[in-house]
N, C-alpha and C positions, 0 to 999 in steps of 0.2 A: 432788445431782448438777447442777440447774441453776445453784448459786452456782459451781460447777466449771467447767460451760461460759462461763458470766461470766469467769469472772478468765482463764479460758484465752481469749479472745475481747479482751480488754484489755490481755493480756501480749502478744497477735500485733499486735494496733494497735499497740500502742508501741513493738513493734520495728522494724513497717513504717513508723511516723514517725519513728526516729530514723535511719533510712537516710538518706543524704547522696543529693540528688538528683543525675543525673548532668546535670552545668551546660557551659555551653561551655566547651570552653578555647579561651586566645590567648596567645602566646609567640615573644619575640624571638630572630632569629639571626643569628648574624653569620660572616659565610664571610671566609676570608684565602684568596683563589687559590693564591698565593705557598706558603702551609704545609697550607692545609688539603686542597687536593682534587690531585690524580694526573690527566694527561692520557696519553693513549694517541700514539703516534709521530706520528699528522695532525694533534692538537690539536683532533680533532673528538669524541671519545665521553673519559669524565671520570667520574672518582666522587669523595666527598668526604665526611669528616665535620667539624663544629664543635659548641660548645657550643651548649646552648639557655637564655635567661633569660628569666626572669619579664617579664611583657608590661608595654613602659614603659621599660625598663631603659633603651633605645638610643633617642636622640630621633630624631629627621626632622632631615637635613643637606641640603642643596643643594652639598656637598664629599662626596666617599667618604668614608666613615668609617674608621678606626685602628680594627681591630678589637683588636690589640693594647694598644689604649690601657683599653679594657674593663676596669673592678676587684671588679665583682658577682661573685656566684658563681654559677656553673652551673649550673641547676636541670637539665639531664640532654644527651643528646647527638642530633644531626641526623644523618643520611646521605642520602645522594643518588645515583644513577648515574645517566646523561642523556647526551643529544649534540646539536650545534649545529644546528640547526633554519635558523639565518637566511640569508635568500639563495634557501631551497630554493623552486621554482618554484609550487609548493602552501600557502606557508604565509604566513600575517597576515603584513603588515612590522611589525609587535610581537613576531613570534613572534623570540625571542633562541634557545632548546634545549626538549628534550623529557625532563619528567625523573619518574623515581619517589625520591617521599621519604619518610622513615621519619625518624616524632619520635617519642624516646622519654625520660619525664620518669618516673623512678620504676619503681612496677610497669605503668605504663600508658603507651601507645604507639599511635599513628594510622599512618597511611598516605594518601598523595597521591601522584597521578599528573596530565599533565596539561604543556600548554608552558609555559616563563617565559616572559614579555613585557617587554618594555623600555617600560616605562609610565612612567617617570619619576619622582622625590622624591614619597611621598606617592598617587602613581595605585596602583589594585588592579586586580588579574583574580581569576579564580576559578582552583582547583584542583579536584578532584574528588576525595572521600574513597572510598578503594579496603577499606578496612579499617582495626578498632581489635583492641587489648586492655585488657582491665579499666574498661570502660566511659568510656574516656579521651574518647568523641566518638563521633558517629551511626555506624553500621558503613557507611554511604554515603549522600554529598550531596556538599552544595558547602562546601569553604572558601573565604577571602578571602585572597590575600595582599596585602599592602600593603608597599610598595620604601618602606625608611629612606632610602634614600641615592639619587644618581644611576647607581648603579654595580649595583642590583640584588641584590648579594653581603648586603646588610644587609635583612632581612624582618622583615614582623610576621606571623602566622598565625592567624585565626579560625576554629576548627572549631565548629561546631555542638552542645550535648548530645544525648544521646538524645531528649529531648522539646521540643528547638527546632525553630522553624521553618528550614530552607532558606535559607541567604543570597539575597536579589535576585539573578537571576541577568543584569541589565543593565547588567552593566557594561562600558563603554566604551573 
């Protein structure tokens, strides 16, 4: 009986070591205004999807980027609905729209909410993580995102795993 509870005691360790820890992800997107998102008659409120690729794919441009130029392949899809934010009397002159996003790479899928900021080639803000599935990233905190390009529409996105810490949340 006791070599039973042994082996059954070392069959449950070895399955709870070979479980894939849940790690951060980070992943490139790239928005075509022009094809990918739909504006509502003012040009103020918008929704939009695009691909999303493996983080790296798109470099850092000081030009907009040709999303169309893009030859990777999709590792899954973005969406977005949101509205322009800048101008309004209460908001950061960073603040560019207010948006909810949904990444979804496979069977796993995050959520962010939270403004875009016109931070520049390479500047980040944070987003707030609203919700996951399939352990794709913390069910709430902070991501990063980080502008590929000057135009904003080109991102990179760090969400946190389940057992990361919290992005700094000082950013400028």
């Amino acid at each position: 009986m006791k070599s039973q509870t042994i082996l059954i005691g070392l069959a449950l360790a070895g399955v709870c070591a070979a479980a894939p820890p849940a790690s951060a992800i980070t992943v490139d997107v790239c928005v075509n205004a022009a094809t990918d998102a739909r504006f509502d008659s003012t040009g103020t409120f918008f929704t939009a999807s695009a691909p999303i690729y493996p983080a790296g794919t798109i470099a850092q441009s000081a030009t907009p980027i040709d999303c169309t130029a893009i030859t990777a392949k999709s590792i899954g899809t973005f969406f977005t609905v949101g509205g322009l934010v800048a101008g309004l009397p209460a908001s950061d002159p960073k603040d560019v729209a207010m948006v909810t996003w949904h990444f979804r790479v496979g069977t796993q899928a995050f959520d962010t909410i939270g403004p875009v900021q016109g931070v520049g080639t390479g500047g980040s803000y944070p987003q707030t993580i609203v919700g996951e599935t399939h352990h794709a990233s913390k069910a709430n905190g902070e991501a990063t995102v980080t502008s590929l390009d000057p135009t904003g529409f080109a991102f990179e996105i760090n969400a946190p795993g389940k057992h990361d810490d919290d992005h700094d949340s000082s950013h400028k």
